[in-house]
N, C-alpha and C positions, 0 to 999 in steps of 0.2 A: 767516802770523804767525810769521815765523822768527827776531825780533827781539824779546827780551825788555823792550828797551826802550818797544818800542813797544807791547808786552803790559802792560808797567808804567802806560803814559802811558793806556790804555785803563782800566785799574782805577783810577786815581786820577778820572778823569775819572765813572766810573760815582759817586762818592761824592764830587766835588766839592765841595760844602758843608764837609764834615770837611776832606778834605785841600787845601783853597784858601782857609781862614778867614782872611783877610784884608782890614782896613779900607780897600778901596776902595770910589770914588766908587758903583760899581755891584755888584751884588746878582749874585754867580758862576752861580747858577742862572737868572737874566734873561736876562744877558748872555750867559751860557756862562762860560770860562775864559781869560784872558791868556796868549797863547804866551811869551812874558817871564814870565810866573812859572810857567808850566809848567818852563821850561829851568830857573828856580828850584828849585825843589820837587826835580826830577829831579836836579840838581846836574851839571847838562852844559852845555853853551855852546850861548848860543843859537840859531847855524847849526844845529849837530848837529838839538836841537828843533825846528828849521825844518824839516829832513828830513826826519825821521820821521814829524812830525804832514803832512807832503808826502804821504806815503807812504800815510798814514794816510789823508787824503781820495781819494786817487785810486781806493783798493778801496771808500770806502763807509762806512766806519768811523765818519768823526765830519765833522761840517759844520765850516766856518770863515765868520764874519762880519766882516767890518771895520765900525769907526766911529769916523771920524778918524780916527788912523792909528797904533789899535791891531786886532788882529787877534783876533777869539775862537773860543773850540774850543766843541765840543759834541760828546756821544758819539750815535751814530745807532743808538740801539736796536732801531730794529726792523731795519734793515739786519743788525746783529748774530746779529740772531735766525733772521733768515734764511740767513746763512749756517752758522751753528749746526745747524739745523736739515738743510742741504745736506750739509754735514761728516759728520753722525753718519751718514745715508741712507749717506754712502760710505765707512763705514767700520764700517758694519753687519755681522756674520757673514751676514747673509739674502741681501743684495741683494747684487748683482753689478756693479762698477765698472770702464767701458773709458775708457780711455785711450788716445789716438792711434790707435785702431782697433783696440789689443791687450785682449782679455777675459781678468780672470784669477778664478779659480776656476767649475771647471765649463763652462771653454771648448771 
């Protein structure tokens, strides 16, 4: 998560309702989120938001649906959680985290 932006588009998404209130045809939590108004909201062009929410699916983060031929976001919470959960294990003072075959603390 080395991309604030992409940390940004993850919290917006987590409270979607608030931050998507917008009178479309479909209900933001049904469908999920418009990448077209994501790139809105975030005030970036909508390549860029293409990327990122790109980026964003390839780790797990958030699902994309299409219907017709717009395309929706959703945040994948429990994917989330699980790395969350991965994250803190490695960067625990307890535990001990190798890398490429290199142990550090207590090697």
């Amino acid at each position: 998560m080395s991309s604030e932006v992409r940390m940004s588009i993850l919290r917006y998404l987590d409270r979607a309702k608030i931050h998507f209130n917008y009178p479309w045809r479909t209900e933001p939590v049904a469908f999920a989120v418009n990448m077209t108004l994501i790139a809105k909201v975030m005030h970036i062009a909508p390549p860029t938001a293409s990327r990122h929410l790109h980026i964003l699916r390839e780790a797990g983060f958030i699902t994309i649906r299409k219907s017709q031929k717009w395309s929706y976001c959703m945040r994948d919470d429990v994917v989330i959680h699980e790395y969350l959960v991965w994250l803190q294990g490695r960067l625990s003072a307890s535990g001990e985290w190798q890398t490429a075959g290199h142990k550090t603390h207590g090697s």
